[in-house]
C-alpha positions as CSV (number, residue, x, y, z in Angstrom):
1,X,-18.2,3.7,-30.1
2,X,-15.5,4.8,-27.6
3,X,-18.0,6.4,-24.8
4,X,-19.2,2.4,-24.9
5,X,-15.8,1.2,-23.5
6,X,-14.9,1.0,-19.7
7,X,-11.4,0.3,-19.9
8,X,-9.1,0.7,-16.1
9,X,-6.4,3.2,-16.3
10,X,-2.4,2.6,-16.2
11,X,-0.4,1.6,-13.0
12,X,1.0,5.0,-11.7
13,X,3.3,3.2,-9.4
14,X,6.2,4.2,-10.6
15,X,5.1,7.9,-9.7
16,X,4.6,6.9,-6.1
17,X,8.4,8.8,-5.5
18,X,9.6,6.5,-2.8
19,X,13.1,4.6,-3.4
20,X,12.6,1.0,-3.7
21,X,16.1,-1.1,-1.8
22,X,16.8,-3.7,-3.8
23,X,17.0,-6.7,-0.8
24,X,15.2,-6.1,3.0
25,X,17.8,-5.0,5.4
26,X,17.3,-7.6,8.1
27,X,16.9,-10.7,5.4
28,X,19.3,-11.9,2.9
29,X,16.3,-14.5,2.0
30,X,14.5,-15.8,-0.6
31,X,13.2,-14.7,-3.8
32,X,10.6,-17.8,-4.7
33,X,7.5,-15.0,-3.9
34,X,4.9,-14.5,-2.0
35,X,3.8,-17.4,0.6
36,X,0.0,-18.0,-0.8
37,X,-1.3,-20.2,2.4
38,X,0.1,-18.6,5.2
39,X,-2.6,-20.3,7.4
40,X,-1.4,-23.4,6.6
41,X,1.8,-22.8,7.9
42,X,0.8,-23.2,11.6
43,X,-1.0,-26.5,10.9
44,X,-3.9,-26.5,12.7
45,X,-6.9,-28.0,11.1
46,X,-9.3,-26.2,13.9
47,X,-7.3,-23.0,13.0
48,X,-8.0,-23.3,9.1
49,X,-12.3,-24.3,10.3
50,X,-12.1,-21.2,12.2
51,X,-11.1,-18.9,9.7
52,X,-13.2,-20.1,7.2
53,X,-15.8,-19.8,9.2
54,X,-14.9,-15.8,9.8
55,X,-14.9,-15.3,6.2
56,X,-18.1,-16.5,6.1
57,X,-19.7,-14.9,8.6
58,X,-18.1,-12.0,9.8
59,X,-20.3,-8.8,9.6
60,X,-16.7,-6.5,8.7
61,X,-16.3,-8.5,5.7
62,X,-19.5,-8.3,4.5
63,X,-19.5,-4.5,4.6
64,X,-16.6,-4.4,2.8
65,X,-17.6,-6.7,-0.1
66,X,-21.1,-4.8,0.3
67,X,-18.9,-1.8,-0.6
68,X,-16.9,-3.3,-3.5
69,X,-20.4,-4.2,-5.3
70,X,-21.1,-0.8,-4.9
71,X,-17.9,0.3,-6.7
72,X,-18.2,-2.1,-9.3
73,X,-22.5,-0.7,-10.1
74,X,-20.8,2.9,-10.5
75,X,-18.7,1.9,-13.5
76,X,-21.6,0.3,-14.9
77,X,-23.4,4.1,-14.4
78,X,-20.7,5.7,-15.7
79,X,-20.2,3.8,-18.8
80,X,-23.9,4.3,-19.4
81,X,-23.0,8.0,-20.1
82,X,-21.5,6.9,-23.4
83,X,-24.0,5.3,-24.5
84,X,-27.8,6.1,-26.5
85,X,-30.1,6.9,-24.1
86,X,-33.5,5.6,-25.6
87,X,-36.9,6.0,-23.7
88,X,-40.4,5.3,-25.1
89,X,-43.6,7.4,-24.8
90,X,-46.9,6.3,-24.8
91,X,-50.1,8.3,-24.2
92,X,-53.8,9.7,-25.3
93,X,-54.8,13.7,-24.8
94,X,-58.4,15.3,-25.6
95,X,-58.4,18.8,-25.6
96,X,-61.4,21.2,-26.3
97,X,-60.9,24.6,-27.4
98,X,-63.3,27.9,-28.3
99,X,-63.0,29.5,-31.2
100,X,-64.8,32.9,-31.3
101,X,-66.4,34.9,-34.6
102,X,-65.6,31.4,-36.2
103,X,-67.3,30.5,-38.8
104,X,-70.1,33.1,-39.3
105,X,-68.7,36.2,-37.3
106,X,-70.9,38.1,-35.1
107,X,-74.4,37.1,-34.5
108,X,-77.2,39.2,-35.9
109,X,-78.0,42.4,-33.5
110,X,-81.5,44.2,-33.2
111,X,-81.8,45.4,-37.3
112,X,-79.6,42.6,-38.4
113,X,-76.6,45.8,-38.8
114,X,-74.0,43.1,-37.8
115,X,-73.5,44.3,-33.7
116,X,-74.8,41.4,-31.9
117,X,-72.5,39.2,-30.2
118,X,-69.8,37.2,-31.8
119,X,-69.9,33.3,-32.7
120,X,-68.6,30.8,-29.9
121,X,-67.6,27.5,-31.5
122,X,-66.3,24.8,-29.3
123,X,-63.8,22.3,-30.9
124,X,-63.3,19.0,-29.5
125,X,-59.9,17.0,-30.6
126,X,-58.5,13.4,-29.2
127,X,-54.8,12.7,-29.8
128,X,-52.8,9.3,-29.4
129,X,-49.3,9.3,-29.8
130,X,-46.6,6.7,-29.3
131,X,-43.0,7.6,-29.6
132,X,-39.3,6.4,-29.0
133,X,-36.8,9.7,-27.9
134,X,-32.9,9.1,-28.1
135,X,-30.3,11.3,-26.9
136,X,-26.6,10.5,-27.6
137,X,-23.7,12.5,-26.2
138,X,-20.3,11.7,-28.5
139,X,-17.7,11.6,-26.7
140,X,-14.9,13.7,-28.7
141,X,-12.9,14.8,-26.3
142,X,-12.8,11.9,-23.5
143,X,-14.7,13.2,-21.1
144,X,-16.8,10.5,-20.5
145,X,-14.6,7.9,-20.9
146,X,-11.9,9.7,-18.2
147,X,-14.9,9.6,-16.2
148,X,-15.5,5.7,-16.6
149,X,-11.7,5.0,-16.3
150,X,-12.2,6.8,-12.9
151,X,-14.9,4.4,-11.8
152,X,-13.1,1.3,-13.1
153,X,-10.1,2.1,-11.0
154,X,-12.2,2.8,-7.6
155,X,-13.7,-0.4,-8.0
156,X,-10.4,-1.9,-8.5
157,X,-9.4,0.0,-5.2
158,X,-12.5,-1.4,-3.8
159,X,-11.5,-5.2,-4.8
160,X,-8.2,-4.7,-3.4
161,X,-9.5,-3.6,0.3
162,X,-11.7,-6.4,0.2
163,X,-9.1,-8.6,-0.3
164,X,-6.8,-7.0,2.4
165,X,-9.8,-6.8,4.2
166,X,-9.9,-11.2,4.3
167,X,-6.5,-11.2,4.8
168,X,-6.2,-8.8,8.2
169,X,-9.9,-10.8,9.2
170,X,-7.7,-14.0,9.0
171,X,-4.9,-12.9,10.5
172,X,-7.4,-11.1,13.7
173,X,-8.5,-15.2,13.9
174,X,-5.7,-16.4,14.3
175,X,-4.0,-14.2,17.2
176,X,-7.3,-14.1,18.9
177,X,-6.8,-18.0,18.7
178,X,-3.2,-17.8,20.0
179,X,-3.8,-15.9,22.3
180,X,-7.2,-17.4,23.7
181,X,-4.7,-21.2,23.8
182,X,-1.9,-18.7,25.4
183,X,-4.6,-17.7,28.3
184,X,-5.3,-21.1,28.6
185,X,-2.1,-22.2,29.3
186,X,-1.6,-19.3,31.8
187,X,-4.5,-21.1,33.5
188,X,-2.6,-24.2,34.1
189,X,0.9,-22.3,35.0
190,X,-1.4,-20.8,37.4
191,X,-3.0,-24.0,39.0
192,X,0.1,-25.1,38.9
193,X,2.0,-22.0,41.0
194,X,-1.0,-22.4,43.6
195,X,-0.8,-26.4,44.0
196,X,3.0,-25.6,44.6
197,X,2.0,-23.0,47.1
198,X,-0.4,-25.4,48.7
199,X,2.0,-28.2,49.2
200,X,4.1,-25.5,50.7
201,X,1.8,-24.1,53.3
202,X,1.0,-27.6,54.0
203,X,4.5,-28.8,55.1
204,X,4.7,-25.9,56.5
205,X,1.9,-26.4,58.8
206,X,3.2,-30.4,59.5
207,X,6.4,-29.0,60.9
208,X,4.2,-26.1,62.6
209,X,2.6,-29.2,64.7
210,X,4.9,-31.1,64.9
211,X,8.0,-28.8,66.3
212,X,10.2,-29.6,64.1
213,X,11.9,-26.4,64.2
214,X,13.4,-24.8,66.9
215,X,12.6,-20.8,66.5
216,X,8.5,-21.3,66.2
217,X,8.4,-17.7,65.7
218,X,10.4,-18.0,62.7
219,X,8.4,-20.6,61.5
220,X,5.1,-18.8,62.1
221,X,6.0,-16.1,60.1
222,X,7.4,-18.2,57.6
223,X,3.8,-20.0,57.7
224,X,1.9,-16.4,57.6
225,X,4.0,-15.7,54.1
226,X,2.9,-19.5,53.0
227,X,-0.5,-18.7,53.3
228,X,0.1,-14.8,52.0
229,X,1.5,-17.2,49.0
230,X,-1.6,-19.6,48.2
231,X,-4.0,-16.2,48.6
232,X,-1.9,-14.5,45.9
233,X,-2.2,-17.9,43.9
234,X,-5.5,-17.6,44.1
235,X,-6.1,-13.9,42.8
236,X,-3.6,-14.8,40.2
237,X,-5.8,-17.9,39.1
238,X,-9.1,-15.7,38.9
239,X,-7.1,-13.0,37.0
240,X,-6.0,-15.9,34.4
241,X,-9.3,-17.4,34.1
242,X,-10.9,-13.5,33.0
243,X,-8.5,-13.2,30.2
244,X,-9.2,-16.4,29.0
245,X,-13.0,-15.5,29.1
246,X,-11.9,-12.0,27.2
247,X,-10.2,-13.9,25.1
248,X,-12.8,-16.0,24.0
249,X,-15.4,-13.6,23.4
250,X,-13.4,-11.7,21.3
251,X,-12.4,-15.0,18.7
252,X,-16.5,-15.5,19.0
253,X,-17.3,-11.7,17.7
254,X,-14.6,-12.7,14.8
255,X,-16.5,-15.7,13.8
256,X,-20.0,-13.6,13.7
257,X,-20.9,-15.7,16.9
258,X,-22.9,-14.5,20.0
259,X,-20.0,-13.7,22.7
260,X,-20.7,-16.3,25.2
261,X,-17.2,-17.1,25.9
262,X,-17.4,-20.6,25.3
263,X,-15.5,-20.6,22.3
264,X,-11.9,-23.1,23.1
265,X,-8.2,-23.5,22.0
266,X,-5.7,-26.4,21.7
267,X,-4.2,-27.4,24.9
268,X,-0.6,-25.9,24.0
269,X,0.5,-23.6,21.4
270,X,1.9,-24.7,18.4
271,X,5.6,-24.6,17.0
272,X,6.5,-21.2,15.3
273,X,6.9,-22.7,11.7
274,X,9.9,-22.1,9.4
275,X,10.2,-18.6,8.1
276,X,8.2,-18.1,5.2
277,X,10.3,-16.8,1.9
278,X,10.2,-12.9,1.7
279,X,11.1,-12.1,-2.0
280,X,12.3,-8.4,-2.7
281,X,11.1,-4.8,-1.8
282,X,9.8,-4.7,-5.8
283,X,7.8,-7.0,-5.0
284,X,5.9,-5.8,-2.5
285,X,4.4,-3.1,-4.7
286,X,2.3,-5.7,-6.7
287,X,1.3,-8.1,-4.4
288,X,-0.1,-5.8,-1.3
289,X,-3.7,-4.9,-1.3
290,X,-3.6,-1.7,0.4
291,X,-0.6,-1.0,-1.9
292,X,-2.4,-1.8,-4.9
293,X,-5.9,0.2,-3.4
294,X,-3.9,3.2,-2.7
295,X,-2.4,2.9,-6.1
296,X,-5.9,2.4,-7.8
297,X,-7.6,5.5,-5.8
298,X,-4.5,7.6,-7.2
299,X,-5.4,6.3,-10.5
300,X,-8.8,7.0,-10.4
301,X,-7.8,11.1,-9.1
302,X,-6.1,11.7,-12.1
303,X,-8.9,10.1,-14.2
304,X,-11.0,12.6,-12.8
305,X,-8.9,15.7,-13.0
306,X,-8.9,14.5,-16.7
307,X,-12.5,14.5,-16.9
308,X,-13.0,18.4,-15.4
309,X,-10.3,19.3,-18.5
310,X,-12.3,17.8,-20.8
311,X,-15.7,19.3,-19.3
312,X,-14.1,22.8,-20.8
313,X,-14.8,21.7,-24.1
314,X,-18.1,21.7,-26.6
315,X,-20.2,18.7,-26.3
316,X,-22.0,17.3,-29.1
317,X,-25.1,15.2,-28.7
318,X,-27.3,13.5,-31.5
319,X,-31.3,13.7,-30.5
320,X,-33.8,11.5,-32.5
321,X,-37.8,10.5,-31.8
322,X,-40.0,7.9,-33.9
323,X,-43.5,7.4,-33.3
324,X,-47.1,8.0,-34.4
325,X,-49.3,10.8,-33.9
326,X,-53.1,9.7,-34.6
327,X,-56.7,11.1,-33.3
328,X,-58.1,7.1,-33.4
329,X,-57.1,4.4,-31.3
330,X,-57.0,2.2,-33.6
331,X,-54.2,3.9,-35.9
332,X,-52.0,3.9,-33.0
333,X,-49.9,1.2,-34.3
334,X,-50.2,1.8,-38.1
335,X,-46.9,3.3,-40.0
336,X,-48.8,5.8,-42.2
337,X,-49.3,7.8,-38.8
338,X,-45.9,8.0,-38.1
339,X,-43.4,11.0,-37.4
340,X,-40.0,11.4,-36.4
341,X,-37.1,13.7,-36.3
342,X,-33.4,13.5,-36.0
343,X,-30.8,16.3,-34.7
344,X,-27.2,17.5,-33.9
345,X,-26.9,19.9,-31.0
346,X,-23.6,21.8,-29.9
347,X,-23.2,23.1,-26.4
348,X,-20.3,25.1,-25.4
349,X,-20.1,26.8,-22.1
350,X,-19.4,30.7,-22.1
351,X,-19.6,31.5,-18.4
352,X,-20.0,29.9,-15.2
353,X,-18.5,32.5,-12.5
354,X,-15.2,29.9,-12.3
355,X,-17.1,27.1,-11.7
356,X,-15.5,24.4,-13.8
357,X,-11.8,26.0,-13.5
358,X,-12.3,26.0,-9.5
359,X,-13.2,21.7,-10.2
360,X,-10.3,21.3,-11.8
361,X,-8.1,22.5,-9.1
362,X,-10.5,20.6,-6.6
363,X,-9.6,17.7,-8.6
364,X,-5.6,18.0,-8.9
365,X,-5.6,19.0,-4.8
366,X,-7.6,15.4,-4.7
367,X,-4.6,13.7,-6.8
368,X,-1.8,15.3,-4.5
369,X,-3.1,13.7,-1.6
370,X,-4.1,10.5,-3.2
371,X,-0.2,10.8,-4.4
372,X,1.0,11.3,-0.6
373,X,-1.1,8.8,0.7
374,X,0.0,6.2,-2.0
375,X,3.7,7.4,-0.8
376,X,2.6,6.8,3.0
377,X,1.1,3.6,2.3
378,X,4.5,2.4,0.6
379,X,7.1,3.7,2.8
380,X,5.0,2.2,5.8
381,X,4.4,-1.3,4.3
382,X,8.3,-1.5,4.1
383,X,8.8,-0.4,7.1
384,X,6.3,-3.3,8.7
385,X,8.3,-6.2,6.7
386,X,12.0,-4.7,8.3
387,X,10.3,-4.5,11.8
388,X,8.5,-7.6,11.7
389,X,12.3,-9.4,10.2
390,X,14.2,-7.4,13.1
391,X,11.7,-8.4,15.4
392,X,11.5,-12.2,14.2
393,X,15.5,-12.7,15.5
394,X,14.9,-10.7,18.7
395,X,11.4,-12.8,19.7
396,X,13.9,-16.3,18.7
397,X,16.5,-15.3,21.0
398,X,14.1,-14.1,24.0
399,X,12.9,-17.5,23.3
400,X,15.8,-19.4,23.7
401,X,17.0,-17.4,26.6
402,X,13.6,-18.1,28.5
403,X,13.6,-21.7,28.3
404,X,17.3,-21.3,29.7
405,X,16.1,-19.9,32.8
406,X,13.3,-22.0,33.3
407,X,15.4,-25.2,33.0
408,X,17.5,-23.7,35.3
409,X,15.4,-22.2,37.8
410,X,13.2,-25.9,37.7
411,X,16.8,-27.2,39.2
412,X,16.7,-24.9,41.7
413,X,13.1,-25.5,42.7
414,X,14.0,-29.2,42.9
415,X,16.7,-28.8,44.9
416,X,15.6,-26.3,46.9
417,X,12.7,-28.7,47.7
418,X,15.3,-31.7,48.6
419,X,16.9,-29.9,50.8
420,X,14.6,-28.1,52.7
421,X,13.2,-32.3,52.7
422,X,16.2,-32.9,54.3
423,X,16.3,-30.3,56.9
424,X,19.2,-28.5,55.3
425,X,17.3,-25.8,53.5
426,X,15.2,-23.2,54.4
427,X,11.5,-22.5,53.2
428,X,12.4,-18.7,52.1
429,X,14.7,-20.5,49.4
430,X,11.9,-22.9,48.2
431,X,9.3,-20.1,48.0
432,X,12.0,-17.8,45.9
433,X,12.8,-21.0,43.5
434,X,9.2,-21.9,43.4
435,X,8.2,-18.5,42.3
436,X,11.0,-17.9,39.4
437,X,10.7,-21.3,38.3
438,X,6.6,-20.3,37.9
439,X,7.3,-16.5,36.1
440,X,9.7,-18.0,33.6
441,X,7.2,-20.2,32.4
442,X,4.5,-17.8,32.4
443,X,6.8,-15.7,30.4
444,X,7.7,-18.3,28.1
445,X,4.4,-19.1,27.5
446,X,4.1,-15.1,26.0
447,X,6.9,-15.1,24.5
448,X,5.7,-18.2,22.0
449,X,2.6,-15.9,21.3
450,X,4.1,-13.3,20.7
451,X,6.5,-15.0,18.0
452,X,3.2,-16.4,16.5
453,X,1.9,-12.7,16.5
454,X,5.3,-11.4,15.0
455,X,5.0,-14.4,12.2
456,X,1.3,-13.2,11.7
457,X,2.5,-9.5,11.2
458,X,5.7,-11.0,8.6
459,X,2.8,-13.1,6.5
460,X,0.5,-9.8,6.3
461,X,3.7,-7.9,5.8
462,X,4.5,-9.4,3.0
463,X,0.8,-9.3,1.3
464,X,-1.3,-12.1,3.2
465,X,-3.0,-14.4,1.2
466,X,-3.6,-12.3,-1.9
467,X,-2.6,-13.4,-5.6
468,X,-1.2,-11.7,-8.6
């Protein structure tokens, strides 16, 4: 029978109303498709452990596949709708009942005249009865199958979120890695500024006692900023080695661990890799998760709008019962006690003060905005791949401009250092070398995460790791 079918209504994205480019304004790339192990990419075999070990255990994914289970039990309960609903009956009832002037009328009075009071005769009676009942709503108009349609594309929409829901739990592992392996290395860069710092205060201090310069004034305040120097070093350090504990934790509440902030990183960040392929615009409309669940829960509105029409019309059911209907135990079973019925029933409905006209209206105001959001959902997914491509050349050429300076300003520092060696220089110029040579490698340390970041917003840009 049709009400037996759960079948998931068409793809409406075509009625999203958004204009589709046809290539991505910052990219005249590829068109070989979506990038399926985006993971991969940054070859890291502790990174790849990691995030399967998040997909395992983390409490956010299991709420959302919790939910998608849910979606995909309320299609089965809404096909059920179309189906014969059969129940059986079992059961035993004894009755007594008083019949009065039965058999024999009144009793006899004081001459036998027919006054006296009238007969009371009890009647006992014991019943068995077994019994199967079916009730069968067709489905002429659709009703019931809009209504299943509807439930078949929520759990689609469901699916899709859980999807995008691994995907954006993979990518959260990965920059919490990055970025716990980017606090570690701003450890070292600052052990590193406050060894520099402490050599300098200590020559300082040698020259101090050994009057090697003539102005010891000058040189004590020069000393007093040395010192000023390795105390800042030191509050830097500390500052470093929070964030790395921050850091930590949060990867650890990720992988559904206990947020000791133990959990540890690679020594270095890796190498951005090569830029994965980014097809077309069109594409992005079949391969995105919360594309495709915004696109389902649209769907699934205008399923239900359909099924408040359909509610305006008659619905027929089909009733039926089989059973026996005996006053010993022992018949219960046999077929010459049996009974049964079958009928047809027709209900249409006359008046309901607006109710069912008001639920349609509720319904198509509930497709609008899943329309608009479906429209929102597009417009901003293509706006995330063109800022994540603008943002890819930008990060590259900060980059390279970084690593620039800090070649440059290491120079400095050395010759700074080999001159004040010399007696030449002056310690003001080593402490000003020493600190730019420090920042630009702090800040090319940030900048590599932040590229690794951008790269991670590109992959989920472009769909993640979900498959057509």
């Amino acid at each position: 029978m049709p009400g037996c079918r759960a079948y998931s209504p068409r793809s409406r994205m075509g009625e999203a109303g958004v204009e589709v480019p046809g290539s991505w304004g910052d990219s005249a790339e590829g068109r070989a498709g979506v990038d399926l192990e985006w993971i991969r990419r940054f070859k890291s075999a502790e990174l790849d452990g990691l995030v399967r070990e998040a997909l395992e255990h983390n409490p956010d994914l299991k709420v959302a596949a919790a939910r998608r289970d849910q979606a995909a039990s309320l299609v089965k309960a809404a096909a059920a709708q179309g189906l014969p609903q059969i129940e059986g009956t079992a059961g035993g009832t004894k009755t007594s009942r008083n019949f009065i002037g039965f058999p024999f009328g009144r009793t006899g009075g004081d001459g036998g005249g027919g006054g006296g009071e009238p007969t009371v005769t009890p009647f006992e009676v014991t019943t068995y009865t077994t019994g199967l009942n079916l009730q069968w709503e067709i489905d002429l108009w659709g009703r019931i199958r809009a209504g299943t349609a509807a439930a078949v594309a929520a759990a689609e929409a469901a699916g899709a979120e859980s999807r995008a829901a691994r995907a954006s739990l993979a990518a959260g592992v990965a920059r919490a890695w990055f970025a716990m392996t980017e606090a570690a290395e701003q450890v070292g860069v600052a052990e590193l500024a406050l060894k520099a710092t402490d050599d300098t205060q200590l020559a300082l201090e040698e020259r101090f006692r050994s009057g090697q310069a003539g102005d010891q004034g000058s040189l004590g305040a020069q000393l007093r900023l040395a010192r000023s120097d390795v105390a800042a070093a030191k509050a830097a350090l500390e500052q470093r080695r929070e964030a790395l504990a921050k850091t930590s934790r949060a990867l650890e509440l990720l992988l559904g661990r206990y947020p000791k902030g133990k959990a540890k990183g690679e020594v270095k960040l890796p190498d951005v890799p090569g830029r994965p392929p980014t097809g077309l615009p069109s594409e992005l409309l079949q391969r995105r998760p919360d594309i495709l669940a915004a696109e389902r829960r649209f769907a699934a509105q205008g399923m239900r709008q359909r099924e408040a029409k359909r509610a305006v019309f008659p619905r027929l059911a089909l009733t039926g019962s089989n059973g026996t209907n005996t006053d010993a135990l022992k018949n219960l079973l046999a077929s010459d006690y049996g009974v049964w019925s079958l009928g047809a029933g027709v209900t249409q409905t006359i008046f309901t003060g607006g109710q069912v006209l008001a639920e349609i209206r509720r319904r198509g105001a509930e497709q609008n905005e899943a329309q608009a959001a479906l429209q929102k959902t597009v417009l901003q997914a293509f706006g995330e791949v063109e800022e994540a491509l603008q943002l890819e050349g930008i990060l590259g050429r900060r980059e390279e401009a970084l690593a620039e300076s800090l070649r440059l300003a290491a120079e400095a520092d050395t010759e700074a250092r080999a001159n004040y060696r010399q007696g030449i220089g002056d310690i003001l110029t080593v402490l000003a070398t020493q600190n730019r040579a420090l920042q630009a490698k702090a800040q090319l340390v940030l900048v590599r995460r932040l590229r690794l970041d951008n790269r991670i917003a590109l992959h989920l840009a472009l769909g993640g790791d979900f498959r057509v």
